[in-house]
C-alpha positions as CSV (number, residue, x, y, z in Angstrom):
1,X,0.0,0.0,0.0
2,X,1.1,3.6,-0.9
3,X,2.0,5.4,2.3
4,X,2.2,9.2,3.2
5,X,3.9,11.1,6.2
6,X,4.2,14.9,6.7
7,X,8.1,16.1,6.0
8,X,8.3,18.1,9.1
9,X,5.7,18.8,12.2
10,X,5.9,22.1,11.1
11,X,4.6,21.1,7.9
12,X,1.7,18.8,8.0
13,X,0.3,19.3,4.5
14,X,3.6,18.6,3.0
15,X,3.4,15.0,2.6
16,X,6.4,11.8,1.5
17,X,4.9,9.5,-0.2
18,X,6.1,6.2,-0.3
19,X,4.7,4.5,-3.5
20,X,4.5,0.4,-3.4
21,X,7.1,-1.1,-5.5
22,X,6.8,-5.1,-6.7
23,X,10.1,-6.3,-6.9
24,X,11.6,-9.3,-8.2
25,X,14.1,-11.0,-10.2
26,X,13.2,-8.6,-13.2
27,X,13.5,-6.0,-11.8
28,X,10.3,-3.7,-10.0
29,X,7.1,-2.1,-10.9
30,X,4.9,0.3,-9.0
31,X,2.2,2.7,-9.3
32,X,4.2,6.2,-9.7
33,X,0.1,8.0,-9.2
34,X,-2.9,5.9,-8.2
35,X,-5.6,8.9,-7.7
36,X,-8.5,6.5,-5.2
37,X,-5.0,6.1,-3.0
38,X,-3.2,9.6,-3.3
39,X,-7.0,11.0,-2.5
40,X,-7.4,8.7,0.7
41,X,-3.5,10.4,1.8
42,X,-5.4,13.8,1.5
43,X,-4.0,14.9,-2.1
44,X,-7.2,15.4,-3.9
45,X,-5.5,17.4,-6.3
46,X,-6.9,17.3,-10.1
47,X,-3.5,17.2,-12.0
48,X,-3.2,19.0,-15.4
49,X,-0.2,18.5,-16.4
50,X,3.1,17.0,-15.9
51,X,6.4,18.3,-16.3
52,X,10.0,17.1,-16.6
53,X,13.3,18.1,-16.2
54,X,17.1,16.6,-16.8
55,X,20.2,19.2,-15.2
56,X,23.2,18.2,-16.6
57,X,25.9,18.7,-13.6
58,X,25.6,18.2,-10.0
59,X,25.1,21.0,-8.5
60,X,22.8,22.8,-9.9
61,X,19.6,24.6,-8.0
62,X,16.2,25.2,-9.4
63,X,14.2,27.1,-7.5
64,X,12.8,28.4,-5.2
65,X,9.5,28.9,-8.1
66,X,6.3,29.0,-7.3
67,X,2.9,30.8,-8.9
68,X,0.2,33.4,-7.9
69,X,-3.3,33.1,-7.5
70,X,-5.4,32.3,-9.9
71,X,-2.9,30.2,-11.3
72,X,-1.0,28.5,-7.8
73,X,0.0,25.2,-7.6
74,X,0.3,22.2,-5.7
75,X,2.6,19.8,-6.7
76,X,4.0,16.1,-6.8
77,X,7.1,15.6,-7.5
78,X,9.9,12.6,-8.1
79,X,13.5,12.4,-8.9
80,X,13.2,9.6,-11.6
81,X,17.3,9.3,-12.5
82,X,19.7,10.4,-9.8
83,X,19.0,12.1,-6.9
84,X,18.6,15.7,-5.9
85,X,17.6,17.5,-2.1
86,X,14.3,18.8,-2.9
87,X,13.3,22.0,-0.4
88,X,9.9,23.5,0.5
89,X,9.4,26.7,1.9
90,X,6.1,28.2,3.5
91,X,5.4,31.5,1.6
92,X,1.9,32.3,3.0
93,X,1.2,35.5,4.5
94,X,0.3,34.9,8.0
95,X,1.7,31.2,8.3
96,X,3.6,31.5,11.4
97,X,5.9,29.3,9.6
98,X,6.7,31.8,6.7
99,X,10.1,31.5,5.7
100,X,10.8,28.1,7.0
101,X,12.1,25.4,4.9
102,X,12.7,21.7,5.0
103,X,14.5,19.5,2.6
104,X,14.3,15.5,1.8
105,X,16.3,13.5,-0.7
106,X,14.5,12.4,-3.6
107,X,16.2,9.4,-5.9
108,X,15.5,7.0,-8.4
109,X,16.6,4.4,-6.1
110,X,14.2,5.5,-3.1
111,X,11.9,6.7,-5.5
112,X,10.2,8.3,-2.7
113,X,7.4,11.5,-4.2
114,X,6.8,14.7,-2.0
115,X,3.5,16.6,-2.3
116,X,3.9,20.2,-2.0
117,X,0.5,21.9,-1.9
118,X,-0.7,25.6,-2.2
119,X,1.6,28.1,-0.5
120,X,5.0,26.4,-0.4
121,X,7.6,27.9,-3.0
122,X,10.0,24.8,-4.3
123,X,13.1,23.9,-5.7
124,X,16.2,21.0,-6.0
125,X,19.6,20.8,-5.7
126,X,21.1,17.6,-7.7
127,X,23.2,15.4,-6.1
128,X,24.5,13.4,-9.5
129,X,25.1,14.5,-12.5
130,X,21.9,13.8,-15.7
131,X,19.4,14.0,-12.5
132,X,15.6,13.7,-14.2
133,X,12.8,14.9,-12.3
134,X,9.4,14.8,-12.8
135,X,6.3,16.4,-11.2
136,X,2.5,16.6,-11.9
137,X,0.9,20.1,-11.4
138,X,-2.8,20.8,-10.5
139,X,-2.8,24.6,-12.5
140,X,-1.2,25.2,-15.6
141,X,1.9,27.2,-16.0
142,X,0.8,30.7,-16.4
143,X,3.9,33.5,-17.3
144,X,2.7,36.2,-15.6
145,X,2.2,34.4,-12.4
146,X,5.2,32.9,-12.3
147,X,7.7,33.8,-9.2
148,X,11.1,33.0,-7.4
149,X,12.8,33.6,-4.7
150,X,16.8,33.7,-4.4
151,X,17.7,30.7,-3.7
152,X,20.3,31.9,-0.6
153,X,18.1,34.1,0.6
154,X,20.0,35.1,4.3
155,X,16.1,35.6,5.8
156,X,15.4,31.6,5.0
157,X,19.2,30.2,5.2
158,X,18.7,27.2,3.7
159,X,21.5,24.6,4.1
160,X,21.8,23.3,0.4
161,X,25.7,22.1,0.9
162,X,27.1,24.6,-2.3
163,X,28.1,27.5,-2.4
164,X,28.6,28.1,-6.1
165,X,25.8,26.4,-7.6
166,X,24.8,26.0,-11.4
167,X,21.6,28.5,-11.8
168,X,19.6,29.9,-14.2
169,X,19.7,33.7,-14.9
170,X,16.1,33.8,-13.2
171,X,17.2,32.1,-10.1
172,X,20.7,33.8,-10.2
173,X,18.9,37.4,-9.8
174,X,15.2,36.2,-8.2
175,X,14.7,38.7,-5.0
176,X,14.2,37.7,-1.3
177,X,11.0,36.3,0.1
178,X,10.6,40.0,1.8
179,X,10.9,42.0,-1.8
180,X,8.8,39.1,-4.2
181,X,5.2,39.6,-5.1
182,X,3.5,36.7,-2.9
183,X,0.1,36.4,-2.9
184,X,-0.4,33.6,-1.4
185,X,-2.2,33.3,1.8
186,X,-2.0,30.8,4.9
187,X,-5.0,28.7,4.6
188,X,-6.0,29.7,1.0
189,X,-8.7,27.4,-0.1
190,X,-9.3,27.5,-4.3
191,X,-12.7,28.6,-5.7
């Protein structure tokens, strides 16, 4: 059976989810998204799309993204070759949690998933060169909405282990949690 635990107490609607694998001398199979189970976990999401990503070097950070309103998004997300730390942070105004972070490593060979709902900004670090990640998304990618926040911001301090990490222009100049547009509220229910 697929099983789900909150990341950190601090957290509880960030969720790991440990998909069932059937192994054997072939090899393995499991169920990377089984909605009647992920729904019974409390991820009722209705996924729209699904997006995937290789980074060629070790090293490089992506993140910290997330989007607006209308257009936010929980996610799901697995590292399907390699491995990467994957970090949340709570952005919601009035979270008394805003600007806290907490970080799990995602592999192919744990192939553990994180759900990341409404109101957490997100982003990786890989750990291997040719890491592949994949994540389902239950809003489509809207420009306009889209956000980040530098990635070593000194308000959040995340511990990412690199200090000259491979980044995108976008991440490389993103502004602080305190500066960005985030209009994302604690508790914000959808429409």
């Amino acid at each position: 059976m697929t099983r789900a635990k909150s990341i950190n107490p601090m957290f509880p609607e960030v969720l790991i989810v440990e998909p069932k694998v059937f192994k054997d001398d072939r090899g393995w199979f499991s169920e990377s998204y089984y909605q009647k189970e992920y729904e019974a976990m409390g991820i009722g999401c209705a996924f729209v799309q699904d997006n995937h990503s290789c980074s060629k070097w070790k090293g490089t950070i992506r993140g910290l993204h997330f989007q607006n309103p209308p257009f936010a998004q929980s996610k799901l997300v697995r590292c399907v070759r390699g491995s990467m730390m994957d970090v949340v942070v709570d952005i919601r105004r009035g979270s008394a949690n805003r600007g806290s972070w907490a970080s799990i490593e995602l592999s192919s060979q744990n192939m553990l998933q994180v759900f990341i709902p409404i109101g957490f900004a997100h982003g990786f670090l890989t750990l291997e060169d040719d890491t592949e990640v994949e994540y389902k998304v239950d809003s489509y990618y809207d420009r306009a909405s889209d956000r980040s926040i530098r990635w070593d911001d000194p308000d959040i301090c995340i511990v990412w282990g690199v200090k000259s990490p491979i980044l995108s222009q976008k991440d490389a100049y993103a502004p602080r949690l305190k500066d960005v547009d985030c209009n994302l509220e604690n508790k914000e229910k959808r429409e």
